[in-house]
N, CA, C and O atoms as CSV, one atom per row, in Angstrom:
chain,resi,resn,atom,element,x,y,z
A,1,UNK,N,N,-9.194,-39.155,22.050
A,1,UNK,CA,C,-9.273,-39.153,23.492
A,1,UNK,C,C,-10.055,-37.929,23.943
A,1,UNK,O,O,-10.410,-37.094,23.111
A,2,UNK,N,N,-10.329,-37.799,25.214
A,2,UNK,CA,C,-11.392,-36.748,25.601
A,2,UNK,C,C,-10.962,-36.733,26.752
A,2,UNK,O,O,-10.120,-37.549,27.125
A,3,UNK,N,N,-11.472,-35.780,27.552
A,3,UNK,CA,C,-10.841,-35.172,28.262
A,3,UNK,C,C,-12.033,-34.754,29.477
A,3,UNK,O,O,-12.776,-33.773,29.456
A,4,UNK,N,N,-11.947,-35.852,30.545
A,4,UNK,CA,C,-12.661,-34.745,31.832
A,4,UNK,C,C,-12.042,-34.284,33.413
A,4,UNK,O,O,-11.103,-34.825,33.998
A,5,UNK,N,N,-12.537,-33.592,33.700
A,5,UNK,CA,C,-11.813,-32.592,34.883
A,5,UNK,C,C,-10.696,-32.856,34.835
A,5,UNK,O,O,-10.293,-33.514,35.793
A,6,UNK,N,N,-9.803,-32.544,33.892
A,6,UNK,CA,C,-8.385,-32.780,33.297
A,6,UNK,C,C,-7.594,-33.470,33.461
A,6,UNK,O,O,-6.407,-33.332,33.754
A,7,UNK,N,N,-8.642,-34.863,33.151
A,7,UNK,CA,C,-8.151,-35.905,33.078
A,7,UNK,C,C,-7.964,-36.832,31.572
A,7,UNK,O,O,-9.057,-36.658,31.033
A,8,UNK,N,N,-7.152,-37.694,30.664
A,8,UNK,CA,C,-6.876,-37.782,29.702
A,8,UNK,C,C,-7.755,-39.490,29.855
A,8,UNK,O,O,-7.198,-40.389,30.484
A,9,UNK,N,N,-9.179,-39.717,29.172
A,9,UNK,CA,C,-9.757,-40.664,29.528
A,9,UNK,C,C,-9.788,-41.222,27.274
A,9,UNK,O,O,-10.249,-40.629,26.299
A,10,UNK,N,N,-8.973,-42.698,27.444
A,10,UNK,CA,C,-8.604,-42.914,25.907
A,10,UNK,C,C,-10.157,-44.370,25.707
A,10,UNK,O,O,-11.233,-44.613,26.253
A,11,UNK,N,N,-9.576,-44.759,24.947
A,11,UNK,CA,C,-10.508,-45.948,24.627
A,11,UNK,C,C,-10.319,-47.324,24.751
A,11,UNK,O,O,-9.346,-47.762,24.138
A,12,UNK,N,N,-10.954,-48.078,25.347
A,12,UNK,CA,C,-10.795,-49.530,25.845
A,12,UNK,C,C,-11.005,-50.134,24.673
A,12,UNK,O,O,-11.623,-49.773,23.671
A,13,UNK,N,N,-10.308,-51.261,24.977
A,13,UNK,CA,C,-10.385,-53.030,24.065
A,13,UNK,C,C,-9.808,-53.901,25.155
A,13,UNK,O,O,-9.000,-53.539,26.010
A,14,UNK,N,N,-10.298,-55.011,25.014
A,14,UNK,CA,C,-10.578,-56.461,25.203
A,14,UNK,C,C,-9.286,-57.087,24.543
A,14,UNK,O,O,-8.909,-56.603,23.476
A,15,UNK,N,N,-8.583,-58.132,25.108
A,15,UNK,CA,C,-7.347,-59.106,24.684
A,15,UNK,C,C,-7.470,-60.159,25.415
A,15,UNK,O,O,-7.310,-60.256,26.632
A,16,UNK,N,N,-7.885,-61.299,24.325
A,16,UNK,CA,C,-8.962,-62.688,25.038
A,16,UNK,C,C,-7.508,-63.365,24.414
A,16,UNK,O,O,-7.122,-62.952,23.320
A,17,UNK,N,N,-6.841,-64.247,25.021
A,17,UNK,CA,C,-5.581,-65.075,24.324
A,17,UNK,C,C,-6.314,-66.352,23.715
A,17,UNK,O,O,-7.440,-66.742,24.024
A,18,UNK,N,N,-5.284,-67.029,22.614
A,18,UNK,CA,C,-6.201,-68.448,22.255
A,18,UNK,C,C,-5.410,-69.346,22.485
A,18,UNK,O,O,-5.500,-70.529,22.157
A,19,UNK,N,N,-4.181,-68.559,23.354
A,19,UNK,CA,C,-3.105,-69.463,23.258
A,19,UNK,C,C,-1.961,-69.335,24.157
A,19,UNK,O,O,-1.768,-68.139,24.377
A,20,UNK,N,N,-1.103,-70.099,24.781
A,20,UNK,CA,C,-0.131,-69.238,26.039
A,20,UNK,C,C,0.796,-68.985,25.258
A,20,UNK,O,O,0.975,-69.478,24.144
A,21,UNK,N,N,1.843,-67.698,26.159
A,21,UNK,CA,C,2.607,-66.769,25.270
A,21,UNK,C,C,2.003,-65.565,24.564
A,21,UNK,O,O,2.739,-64.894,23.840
A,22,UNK,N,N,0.813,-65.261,24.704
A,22,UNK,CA,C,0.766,-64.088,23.597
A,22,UNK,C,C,1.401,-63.041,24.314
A,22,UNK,O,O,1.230,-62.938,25.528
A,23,UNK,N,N,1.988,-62.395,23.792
A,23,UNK,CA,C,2.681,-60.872,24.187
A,23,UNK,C,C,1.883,-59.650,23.859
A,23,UNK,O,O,1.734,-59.350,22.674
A,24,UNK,N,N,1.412,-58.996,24.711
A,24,UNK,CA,C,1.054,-57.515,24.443
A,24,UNK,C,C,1.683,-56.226,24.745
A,24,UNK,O,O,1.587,-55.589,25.794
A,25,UNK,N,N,2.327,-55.932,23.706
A,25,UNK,CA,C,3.099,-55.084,23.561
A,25,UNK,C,C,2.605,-52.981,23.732
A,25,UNK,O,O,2.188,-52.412,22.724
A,26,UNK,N,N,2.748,-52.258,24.953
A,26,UNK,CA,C,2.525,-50.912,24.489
A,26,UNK,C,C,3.938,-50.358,24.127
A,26,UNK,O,O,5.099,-50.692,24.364
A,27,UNK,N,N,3.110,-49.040,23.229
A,27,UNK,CA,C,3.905,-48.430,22.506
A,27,UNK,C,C,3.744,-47.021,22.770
A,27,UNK,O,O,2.564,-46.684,22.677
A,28,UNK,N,N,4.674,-45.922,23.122
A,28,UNK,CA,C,4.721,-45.116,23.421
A,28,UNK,C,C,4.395,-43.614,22.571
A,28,UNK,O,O,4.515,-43.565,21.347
A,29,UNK,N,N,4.097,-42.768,23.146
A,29,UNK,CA,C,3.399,-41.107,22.421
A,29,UNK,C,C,4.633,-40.565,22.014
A,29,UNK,O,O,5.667,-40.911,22.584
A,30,UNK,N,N,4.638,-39.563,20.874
A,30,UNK,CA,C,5.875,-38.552,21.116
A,30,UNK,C,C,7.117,-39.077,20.034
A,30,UNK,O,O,7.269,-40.224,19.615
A,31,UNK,N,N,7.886,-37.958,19.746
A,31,UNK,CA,C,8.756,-38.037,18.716
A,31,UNK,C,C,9.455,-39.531,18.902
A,31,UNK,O,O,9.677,-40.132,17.850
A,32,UNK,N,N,9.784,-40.116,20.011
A,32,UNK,CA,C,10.619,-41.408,19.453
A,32,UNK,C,C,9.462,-42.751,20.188
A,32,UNK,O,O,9.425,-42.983,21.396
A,33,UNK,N,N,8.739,-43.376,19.306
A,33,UNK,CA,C,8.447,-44.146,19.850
A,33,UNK,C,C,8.909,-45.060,20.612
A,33,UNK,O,O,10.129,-44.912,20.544
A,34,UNK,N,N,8.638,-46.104,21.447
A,34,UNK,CA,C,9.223,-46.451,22.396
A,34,UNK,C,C,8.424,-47.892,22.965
A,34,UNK,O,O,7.207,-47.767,23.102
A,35,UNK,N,N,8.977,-49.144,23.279
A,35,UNK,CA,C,7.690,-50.051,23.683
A,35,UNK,C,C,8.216,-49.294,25.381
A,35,UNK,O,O,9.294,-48.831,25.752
A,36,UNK,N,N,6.861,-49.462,26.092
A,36,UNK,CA,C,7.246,-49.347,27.574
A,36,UNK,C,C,6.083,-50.261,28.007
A,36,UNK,O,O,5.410,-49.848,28.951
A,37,UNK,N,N,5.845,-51.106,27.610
A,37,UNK,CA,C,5.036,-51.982,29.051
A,37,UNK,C,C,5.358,-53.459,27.949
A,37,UNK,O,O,5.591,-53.496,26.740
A,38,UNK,N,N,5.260,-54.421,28.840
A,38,UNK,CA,C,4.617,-55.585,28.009
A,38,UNK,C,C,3.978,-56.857,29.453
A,38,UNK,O,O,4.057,-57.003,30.673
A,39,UNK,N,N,3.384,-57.493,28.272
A,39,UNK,CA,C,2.091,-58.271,29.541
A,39,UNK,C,C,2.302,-59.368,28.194
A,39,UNK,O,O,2.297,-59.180,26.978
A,40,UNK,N,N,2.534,-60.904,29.264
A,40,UNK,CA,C,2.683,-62.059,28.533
A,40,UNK,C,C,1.344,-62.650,28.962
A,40,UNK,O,O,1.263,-62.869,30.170
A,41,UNK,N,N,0.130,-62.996,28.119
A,41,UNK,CA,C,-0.607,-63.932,28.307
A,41,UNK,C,C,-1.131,-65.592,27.852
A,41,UNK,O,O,-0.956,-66.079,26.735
A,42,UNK,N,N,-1.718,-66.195,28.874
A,42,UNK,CA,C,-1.866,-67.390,28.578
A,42,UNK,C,C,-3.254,-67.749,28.145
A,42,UNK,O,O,-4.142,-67.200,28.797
A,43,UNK,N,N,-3.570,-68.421,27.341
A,43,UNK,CA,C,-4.676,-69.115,27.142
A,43,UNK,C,C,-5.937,-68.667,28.165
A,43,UNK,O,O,-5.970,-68.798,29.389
A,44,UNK,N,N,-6.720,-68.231,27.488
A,44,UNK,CA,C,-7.933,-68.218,27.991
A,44,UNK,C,C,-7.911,-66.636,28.911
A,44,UNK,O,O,-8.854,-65.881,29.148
A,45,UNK,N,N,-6.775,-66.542,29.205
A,45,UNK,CA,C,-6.895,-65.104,29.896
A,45,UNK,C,C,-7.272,-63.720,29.093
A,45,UNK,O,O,-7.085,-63.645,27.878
A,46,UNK,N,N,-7.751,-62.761,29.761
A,46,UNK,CA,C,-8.334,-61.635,29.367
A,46,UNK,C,C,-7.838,-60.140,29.805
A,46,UNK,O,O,-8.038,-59.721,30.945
A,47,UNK,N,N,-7.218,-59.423,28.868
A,47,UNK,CA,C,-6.774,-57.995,29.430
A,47,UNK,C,C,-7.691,-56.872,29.104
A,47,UNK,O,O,-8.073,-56.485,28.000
A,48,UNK,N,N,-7.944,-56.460,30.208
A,48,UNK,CA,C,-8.483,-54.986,29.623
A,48,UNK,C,C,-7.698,-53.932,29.898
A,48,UNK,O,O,-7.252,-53.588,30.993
A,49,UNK,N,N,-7.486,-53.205,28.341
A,49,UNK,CA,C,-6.526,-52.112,28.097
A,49,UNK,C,C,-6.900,-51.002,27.784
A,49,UNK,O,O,-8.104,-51.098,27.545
A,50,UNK,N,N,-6.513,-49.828,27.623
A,50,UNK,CA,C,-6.901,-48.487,27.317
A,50,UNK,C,C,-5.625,-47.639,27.254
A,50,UNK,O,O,-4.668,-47.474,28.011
A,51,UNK,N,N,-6.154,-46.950,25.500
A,51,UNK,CA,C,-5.094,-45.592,25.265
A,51,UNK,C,C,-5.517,-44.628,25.870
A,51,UNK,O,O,-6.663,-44.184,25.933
A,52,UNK,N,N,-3.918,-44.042,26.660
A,52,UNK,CA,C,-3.417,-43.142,27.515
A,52,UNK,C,C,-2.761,-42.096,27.036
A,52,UNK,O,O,-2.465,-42.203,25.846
A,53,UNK,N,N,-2.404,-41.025,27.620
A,53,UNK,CA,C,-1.789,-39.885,27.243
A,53,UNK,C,C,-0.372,-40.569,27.147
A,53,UNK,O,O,0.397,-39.876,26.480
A,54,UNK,N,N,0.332,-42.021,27.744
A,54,UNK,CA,C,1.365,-41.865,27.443
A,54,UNK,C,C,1.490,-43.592,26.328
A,54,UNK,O,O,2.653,-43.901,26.068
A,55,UNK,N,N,0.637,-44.338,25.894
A,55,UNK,CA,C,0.034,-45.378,25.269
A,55,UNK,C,C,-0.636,-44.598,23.566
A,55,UNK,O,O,-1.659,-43.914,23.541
A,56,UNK,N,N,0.059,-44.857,22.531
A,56,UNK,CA,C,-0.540,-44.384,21.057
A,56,UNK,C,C,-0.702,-45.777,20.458
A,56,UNK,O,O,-0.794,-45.744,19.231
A,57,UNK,N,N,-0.768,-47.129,21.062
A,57,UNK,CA,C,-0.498,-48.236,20.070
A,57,UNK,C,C,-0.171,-49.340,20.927
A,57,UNK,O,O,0.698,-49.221,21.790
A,58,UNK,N,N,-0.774,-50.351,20.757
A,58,UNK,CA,C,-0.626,-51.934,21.491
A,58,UNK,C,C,-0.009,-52.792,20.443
A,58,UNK,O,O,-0.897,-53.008,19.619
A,59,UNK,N,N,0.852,-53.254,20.163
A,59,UNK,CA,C,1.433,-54.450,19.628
A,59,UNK,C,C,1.149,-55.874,20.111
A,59,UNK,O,O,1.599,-56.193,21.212
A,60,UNK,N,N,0.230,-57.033,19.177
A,60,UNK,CA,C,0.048,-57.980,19.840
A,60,UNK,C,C,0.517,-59.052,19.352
A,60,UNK,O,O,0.158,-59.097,18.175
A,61,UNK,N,N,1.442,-60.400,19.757
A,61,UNK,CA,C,1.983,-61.261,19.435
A,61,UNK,C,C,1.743,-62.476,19.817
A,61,UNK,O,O,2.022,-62.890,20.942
A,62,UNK,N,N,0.967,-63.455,18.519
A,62,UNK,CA,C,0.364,-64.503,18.895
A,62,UNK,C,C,-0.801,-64.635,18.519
A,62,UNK,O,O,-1.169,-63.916,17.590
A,63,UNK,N,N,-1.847,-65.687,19.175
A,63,UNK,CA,C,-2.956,-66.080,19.143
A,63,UNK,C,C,-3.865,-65.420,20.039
A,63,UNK,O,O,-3.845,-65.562,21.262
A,64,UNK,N,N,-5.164,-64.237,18.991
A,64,UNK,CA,C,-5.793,-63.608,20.372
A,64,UNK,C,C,-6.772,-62.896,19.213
A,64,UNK,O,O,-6.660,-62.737,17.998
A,65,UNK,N,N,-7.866,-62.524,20.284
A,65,UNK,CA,C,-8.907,-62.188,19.689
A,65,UNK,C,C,-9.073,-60.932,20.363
A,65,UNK,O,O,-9.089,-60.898,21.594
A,66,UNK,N,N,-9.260,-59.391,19.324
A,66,UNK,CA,C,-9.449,-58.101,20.334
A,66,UNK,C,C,-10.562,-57.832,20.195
A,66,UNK,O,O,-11.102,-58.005,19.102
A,67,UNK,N,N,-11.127,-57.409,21.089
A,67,UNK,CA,C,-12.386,-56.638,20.883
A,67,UNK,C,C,-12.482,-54.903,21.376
A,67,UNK,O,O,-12.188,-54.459,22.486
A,68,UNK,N,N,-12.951,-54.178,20.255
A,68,UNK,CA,C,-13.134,-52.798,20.407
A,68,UNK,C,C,-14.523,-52.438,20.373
A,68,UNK,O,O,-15.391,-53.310,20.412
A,69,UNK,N,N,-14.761,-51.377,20.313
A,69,UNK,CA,C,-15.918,-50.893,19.943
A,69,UNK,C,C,-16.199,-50.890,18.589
A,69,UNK,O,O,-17.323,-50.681,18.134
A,70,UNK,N,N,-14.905,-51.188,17.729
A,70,UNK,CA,C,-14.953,-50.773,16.338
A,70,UNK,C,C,-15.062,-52.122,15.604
A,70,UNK,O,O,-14.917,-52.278,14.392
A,71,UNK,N,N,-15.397,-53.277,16.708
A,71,UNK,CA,C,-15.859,-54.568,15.905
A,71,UNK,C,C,-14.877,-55.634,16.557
A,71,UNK,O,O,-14.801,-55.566,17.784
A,72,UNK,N,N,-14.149,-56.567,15.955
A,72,UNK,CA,C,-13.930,-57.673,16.804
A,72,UNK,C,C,-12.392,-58.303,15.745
A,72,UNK,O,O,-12.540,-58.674,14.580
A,73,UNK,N,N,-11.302,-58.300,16.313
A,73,UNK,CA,C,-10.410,-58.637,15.500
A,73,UNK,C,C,-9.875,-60.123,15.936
A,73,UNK,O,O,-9.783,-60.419,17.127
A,74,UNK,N,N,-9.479,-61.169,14.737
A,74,UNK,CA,C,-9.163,-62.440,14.819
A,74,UNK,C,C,-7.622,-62.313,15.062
A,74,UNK,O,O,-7.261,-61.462,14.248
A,75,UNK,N,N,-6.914,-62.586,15.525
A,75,UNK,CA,C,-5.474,-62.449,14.626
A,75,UNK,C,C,-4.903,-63.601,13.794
A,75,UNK,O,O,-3.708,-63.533,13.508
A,76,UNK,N,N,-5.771,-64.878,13.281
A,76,UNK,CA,C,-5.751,-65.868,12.941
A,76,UNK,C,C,-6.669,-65.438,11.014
A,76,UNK,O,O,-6.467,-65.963,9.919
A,77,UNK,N,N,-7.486,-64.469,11.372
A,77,UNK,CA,C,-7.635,-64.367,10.275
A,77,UNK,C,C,-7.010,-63.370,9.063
A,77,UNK,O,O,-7.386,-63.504,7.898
């Protein structure tokens, strides 16, 4: 993460569902991890997400395709 006018700016990905129900799960910073958000999606819908000073980890459940900068994940494959 990086940091401007002291602000905590993390890195985006893409959560394209292939299917209704997928669950996207965040996961929390700091000695006890923790889920604190979740977002149920349906088919065809699209989240755009980003790690935060208080976000270390997305948990995703289901049928869905992520996209990062670091390439393109199936969860089918």
């Amino acid at each position: 993460m990086s940091q401007n006018n002291g602000t905590v700016q993390g890195e985006y990905f893409v959560i394209k569902a292939k299917e209704n129900g997928v669950h996207v799960i965040g996961l929390t910073r700091g000695h006890d991890t923790r889920f604190h958000h979740t977002e149920k999606l349906d088919k065809g819908e699209v989240m755009l997400a980003q790690f935060t000073e208080h976000t270390s980890a997305v948990k995703i459940r289901g049928k869905a395709i992520i996209y990062t900068r670091h390439g393109t994940i199936d969860t089918e494959q």
